[in-house]
C-alpha positions as CSV (number, residue, x, y, z in Angstrom):
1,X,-0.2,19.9,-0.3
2,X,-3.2,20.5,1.5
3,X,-4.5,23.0,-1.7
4,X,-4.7,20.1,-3.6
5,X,-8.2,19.3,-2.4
6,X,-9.4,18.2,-5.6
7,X,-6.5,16.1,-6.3
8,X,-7.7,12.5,-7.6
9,X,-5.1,11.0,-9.2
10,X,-1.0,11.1,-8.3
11,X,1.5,9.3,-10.1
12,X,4.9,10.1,-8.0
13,X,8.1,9.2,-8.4
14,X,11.1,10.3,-6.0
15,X,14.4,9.0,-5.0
16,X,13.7,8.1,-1.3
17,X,10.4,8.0,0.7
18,X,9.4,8.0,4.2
19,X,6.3,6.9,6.8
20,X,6.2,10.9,7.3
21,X,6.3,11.3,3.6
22,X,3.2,8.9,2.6
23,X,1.2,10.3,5.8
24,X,1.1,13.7,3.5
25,X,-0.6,12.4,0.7
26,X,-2.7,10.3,3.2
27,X,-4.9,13.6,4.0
28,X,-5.8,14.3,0.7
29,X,-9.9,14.3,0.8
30,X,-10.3,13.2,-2.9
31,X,-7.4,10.9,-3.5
32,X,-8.9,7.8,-5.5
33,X,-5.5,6.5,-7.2
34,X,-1.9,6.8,-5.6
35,X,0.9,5.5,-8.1
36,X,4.0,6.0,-5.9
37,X,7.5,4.9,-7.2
38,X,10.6,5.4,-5.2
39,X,14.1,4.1,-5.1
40,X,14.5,3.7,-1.7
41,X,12.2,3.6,1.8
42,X,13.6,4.7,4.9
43,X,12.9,5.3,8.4
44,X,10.0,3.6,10.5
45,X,6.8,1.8,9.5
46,X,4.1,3.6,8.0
47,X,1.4,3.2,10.2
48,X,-2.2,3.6,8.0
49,X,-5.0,3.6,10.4
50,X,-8.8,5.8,10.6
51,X,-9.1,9.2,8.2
52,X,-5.9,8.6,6.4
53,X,-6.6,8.1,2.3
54,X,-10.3,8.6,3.0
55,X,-11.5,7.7,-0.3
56,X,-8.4,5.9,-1.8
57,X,-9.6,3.2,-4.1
58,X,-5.7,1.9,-5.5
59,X,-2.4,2.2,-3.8
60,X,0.3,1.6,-5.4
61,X,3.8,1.3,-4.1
62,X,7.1,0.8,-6.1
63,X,10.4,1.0,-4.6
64,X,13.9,-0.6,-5.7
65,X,15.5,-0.5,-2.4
66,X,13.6,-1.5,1.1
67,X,11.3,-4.2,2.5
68,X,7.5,-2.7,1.0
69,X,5.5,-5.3,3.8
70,X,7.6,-4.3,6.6
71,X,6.7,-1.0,5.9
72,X,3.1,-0.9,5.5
73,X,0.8,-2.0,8.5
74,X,-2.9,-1.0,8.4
75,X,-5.2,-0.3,11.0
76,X,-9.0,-1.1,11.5
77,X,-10.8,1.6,9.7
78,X,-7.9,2.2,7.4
79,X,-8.5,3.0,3.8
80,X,-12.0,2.4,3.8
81,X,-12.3,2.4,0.1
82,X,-8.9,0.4,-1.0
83,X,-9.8,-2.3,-3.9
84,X,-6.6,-2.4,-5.0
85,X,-3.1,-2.6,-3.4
86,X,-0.1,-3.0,-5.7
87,X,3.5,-4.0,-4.2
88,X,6.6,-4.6,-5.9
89,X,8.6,-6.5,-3.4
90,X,12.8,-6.8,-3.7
91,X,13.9,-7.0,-0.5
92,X,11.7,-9.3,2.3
93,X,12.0,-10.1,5.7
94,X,9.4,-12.6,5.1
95,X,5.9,-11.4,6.0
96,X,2.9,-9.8,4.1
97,X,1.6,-6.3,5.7
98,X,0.5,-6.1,9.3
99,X,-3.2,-6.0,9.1
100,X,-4.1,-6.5,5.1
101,X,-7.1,-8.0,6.6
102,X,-8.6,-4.6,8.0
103,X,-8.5,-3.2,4.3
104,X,-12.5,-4.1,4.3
105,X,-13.2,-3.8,0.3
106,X,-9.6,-5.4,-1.0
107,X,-10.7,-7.0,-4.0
108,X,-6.9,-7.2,-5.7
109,X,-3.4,-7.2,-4.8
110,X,-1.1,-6.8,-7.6
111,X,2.9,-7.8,-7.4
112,X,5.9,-7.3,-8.7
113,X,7.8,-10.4,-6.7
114,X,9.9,-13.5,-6.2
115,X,8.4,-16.4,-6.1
116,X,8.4,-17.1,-2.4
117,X,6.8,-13.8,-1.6
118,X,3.7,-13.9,-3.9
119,X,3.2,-17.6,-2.2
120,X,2.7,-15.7,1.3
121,X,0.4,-13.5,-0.2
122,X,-1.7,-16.2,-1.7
123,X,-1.7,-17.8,2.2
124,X,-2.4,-14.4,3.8
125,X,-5.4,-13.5,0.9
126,X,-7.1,-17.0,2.0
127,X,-7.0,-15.4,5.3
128,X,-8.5,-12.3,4.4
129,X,-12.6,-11.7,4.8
130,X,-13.0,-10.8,1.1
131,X,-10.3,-13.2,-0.1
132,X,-8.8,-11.3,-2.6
133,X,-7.0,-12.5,-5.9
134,X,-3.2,-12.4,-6.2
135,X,-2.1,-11.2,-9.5
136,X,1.6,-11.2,-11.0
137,X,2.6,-7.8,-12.3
């Protein structure tokens, strides 16, 4: 991976995914647009804090098996760039992502859910500093 400096754009689709596995593509320099489908997430939370997807301006994550917002949690000075962030939800525990709020520039998060999930998002966007709008994929 790490030849792929010039990399911008990477629409992936695999059969099972982990923290470790989305941490890879994280240190790709010139990474604008990450389309990443999956059928299943395992393992522990992936953790997104300062460096990783430097310049990563959309993010998004597909999977048909797993919780997608217990999985992501952003840190202050995460994905400095990140105007959009795309979810399709089909299992939930009932929260949004740990720390959506330190995503500076999130202008948009797109979603693929029931009904009950894209109300929390709505409730945490209003939270948010740049109060992004919810859209229905």
């Amino acid at each position: 991976m790490g030849d792929l400096h010039c990399l911008r754009v990477l629409d992936l689709l695999c059969m099972e995914t982990s923290a470790e596995d989305v941490h890879v593509f994280g240190k790709l320099p010139s990474l604008i647009w990450l389309n990443f489908r999956t059928k299943q997430i395992t393992g522990e939370q992936a953790v997104f804090g300062k460096g990783v997807f430097p310049v990563l301006e959309c993010f998004a994550l597909w999977p048909t098996k797993g919780d997608t917002t217990a999985f992501l949690l952003f840190e202050q000075g995460a994905m400095p760039k990140l105007r959009k962030l795309w979810l399709q939800v089909n299992e939930w525990g009932g929260s949004t992502p740990v720390g959506m709020e330190h995503l500076i520039l999130l202008e948009e998060i797109g979603l693929n859910v029931p009904s009950d999930v894209f109300s929390a998002f709505i409730e945490a966007s209003q939270l948010h500093p740049n109060r992004p709008c919810v859209v229905d994929w």
